[in-house]
C-alpha positions in Angstrom: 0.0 0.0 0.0 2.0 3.2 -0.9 2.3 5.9 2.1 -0.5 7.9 2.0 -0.6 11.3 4.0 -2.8 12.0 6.7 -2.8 12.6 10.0 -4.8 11.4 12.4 -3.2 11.6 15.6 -4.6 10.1 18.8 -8.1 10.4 20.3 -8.6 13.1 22.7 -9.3 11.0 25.6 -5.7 9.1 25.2 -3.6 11.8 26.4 -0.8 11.0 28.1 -1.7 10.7 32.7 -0.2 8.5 35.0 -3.3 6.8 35.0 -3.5 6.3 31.7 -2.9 4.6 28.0 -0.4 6.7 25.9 -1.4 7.3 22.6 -1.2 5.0 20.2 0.3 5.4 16.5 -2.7 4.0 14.9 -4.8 4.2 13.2 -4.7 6.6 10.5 -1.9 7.3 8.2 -0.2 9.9 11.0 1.2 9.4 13.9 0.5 10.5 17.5 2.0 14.0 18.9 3.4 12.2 21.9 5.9 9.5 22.9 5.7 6.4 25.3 7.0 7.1 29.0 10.5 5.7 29.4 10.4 2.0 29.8 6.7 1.8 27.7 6.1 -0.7 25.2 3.6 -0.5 22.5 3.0 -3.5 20.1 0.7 -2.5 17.3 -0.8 -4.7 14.7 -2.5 -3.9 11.5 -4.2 -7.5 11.1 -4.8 -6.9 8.1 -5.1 -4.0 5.4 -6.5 -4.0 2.4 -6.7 -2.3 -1.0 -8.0 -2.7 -4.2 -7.7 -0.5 -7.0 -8.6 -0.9 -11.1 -6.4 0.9 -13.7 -7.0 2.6 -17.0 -6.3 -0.7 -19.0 -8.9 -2.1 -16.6 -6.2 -4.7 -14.6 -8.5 -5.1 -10.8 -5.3 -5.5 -7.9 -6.0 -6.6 -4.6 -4.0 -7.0 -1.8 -3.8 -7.8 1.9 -1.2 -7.2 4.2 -0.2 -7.1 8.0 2.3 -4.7 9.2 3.6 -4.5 13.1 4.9 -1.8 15.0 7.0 -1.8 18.4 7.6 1.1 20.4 9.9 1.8 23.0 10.2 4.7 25.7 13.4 6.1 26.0 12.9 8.6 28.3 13.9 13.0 27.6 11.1 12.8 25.2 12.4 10.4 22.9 11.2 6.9 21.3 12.4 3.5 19.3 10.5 2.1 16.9 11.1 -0.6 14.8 8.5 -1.6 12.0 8.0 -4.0 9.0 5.5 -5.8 7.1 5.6 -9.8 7.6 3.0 -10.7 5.1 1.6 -9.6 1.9 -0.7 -10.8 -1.1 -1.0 -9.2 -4.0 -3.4 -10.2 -6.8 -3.8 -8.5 -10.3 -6.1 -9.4 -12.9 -5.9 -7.9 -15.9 -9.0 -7.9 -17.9 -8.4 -10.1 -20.8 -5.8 -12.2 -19.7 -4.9 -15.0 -16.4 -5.0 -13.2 -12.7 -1.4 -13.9 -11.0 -1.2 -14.0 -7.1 1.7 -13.2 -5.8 3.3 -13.3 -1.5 6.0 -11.9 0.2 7.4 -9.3 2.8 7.4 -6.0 3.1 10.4 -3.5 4.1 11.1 -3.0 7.5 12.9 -0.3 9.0 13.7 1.6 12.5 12.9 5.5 13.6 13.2 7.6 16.1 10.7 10.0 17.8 10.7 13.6 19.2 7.6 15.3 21.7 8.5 18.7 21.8 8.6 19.6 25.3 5.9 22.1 24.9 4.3 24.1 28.2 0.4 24.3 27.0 -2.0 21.2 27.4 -3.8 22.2 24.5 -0.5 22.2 21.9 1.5 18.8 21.1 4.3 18.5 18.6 6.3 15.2 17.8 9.0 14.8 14.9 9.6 11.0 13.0 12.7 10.3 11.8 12.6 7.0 10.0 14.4 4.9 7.5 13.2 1.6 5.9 15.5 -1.0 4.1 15.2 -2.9 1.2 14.3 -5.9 2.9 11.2 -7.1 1.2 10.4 -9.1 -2.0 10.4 -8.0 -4.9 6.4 -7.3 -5.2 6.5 -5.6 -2.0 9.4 -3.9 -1.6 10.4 -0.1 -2.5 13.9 -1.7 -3.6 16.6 0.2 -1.8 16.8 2.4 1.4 14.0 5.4 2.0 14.4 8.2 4.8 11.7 10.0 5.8 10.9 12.9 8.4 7.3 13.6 9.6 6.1 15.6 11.5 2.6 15.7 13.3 0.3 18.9 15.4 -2.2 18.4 17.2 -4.8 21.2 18.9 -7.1 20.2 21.9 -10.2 22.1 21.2 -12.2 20.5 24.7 -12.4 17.3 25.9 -13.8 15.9 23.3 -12.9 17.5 19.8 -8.6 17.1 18.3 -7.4 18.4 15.4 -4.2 17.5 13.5 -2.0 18.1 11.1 0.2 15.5 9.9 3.1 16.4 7.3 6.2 14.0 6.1 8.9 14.0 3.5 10.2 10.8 1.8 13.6 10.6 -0.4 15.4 7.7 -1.5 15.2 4.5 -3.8 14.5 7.0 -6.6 11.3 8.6 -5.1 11.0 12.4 -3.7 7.8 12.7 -2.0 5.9 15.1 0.0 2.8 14.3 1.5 0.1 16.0 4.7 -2.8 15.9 5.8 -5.2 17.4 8.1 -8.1 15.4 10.8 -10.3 16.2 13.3 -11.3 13.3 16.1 -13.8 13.1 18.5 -14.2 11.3 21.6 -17.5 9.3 21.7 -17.2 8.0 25.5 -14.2 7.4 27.2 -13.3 4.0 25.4 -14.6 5.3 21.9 -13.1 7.7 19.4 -13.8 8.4 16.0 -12.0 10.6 13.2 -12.7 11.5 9.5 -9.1 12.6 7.8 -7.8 13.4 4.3 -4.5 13.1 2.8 -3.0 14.1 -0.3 0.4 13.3 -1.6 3.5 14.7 -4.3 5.8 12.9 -6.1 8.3 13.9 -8.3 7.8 12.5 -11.9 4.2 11.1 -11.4 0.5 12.5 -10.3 -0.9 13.8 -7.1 -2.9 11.8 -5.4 -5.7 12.4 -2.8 -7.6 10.2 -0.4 -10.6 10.9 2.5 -11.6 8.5 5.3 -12.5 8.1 9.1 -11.9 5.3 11.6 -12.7 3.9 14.7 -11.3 3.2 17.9 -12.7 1.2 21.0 -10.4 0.6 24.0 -12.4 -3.0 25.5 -9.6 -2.9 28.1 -7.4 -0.1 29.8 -4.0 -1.2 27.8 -5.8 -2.8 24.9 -7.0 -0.5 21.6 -9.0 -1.9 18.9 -9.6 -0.1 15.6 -11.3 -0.2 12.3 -10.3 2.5 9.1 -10.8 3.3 5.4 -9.9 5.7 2.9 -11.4 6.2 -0.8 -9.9 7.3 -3.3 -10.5 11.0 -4.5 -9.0 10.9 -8.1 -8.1 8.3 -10.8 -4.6 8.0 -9.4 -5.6 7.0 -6.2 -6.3 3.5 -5.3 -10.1 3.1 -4.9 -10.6 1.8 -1.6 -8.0 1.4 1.4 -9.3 -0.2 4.4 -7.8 -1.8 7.6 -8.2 -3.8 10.7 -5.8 -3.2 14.0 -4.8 -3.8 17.6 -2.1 -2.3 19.8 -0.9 -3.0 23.7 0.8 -1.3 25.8 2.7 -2.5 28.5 4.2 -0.8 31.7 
């Protein structure tokens, strides 16, 4: 699934207390303006995701895909991560000739994160420094090293309403990208969120592309988050639907 730009960041009732959850990552295509406590440890599972898409010469792809995500707390405002994508299936059918299904991994790669030590409780800043490595198969991987740097804002209106806005910039393995988006989430109760974002993305050499979604979030226990996503595609160079399952921990 190519990187998509938006930023959801995390629900309004997740913010960082001694008594509760940090933030997690996902979902959305953002990340959250905050960092684990030191010694934190987030596991987050996208379980899976799919897209589909149909081009101009009318070939249908589908894929699934899982992706993972651990999270360390280092402590001075800063966190590990290490990602990667275990398991992928792609499947393209063009429209006069055999489908071909093909499996592999994805990339995987390590970053870093930055909360800006901020003094408001409204304000929340966090940088992303990342780089993945050509790891994967050949289906499913970008096919040589990528660095990217994102950054992500978010604005506490009340207690319930968050706004974000998510920004990153990718270079390497040929590709120059820029890509942001803006969301606004809303806390239904106080294990329930919901968000509705849009993202829209640059690269050098090819067409813009532009997707809107929302998502769901339901915490069943005080260290467990369960969520549910989609994006559509808003122009012909988008892939028509993107849609995902997930589930993160966090342990103490």
């Amino acid at each position: 699934m190519g990187l998509m730009l938006v930023a959801f960041a995390a629900p309004a009732w997740a913010q960082q207390e001694d008594d509760q959850t940090p933030a997690f990552d996902r979902p959305g295509l953002g990340f959250a303006a905050s960092v684990l406590p030191a010694g934190g440890v987030a596991l987050e599972l996208g379980l899976p995701a799919y897209e589909r898409d149909r081009d101009d010469a009318g070939t249908r792809t589908t894929e699934y895909g899982t992706d993972l995500r651990l999270r360390v707390g280092l402590g001075a405002n800063f966190e590990l991560q290490a990602f990667g994508s275990p398991w992928n299936r792609l499947r393209e059918a063009p429209r006069n000739a055999p489908s071909t299904t093909t499996r592999g991994a994805g990339d995987a790669g390590l970053a870093l994160k930055f909360a800006l030590p901020l003094d408001s409780e409204r304000h929340a800043v966090a940088l992303l420094a990342s780089s993945s490595f050509d790891t994967g198969s050949r289906d499913f991987s970008e096919g040589g090293t990528q660095y990217q740097l994102g950054a992500s804002y978010e604005y506490t209106f009340n207690d319930r309403w968050t706004g974000a806005l998510y920004g990153n910039a990718t270079r390497g393995a040929g590709e120059d990208a820029f890509e942001w988006s803006p969301s606004l989430s809303l806390a239904v109760s106080d294990n329930v969120s919901a968000y509705i974002e849009a993202g829209f993305t640059h690269t050098d050499g090819e067409p813009s592309t532009s997707v809107a979604g929302a998502g769901l979030t339901w915490m069943p226990a005080r260290r467990v988050q369960l969520d549910a996503s989609f994006d559509l595609g808003l122009d012909r160079n988008s892939a028509d639907l993107q849609a995902g399952l997930g589930v993160s921990f966090y342990f103490e």
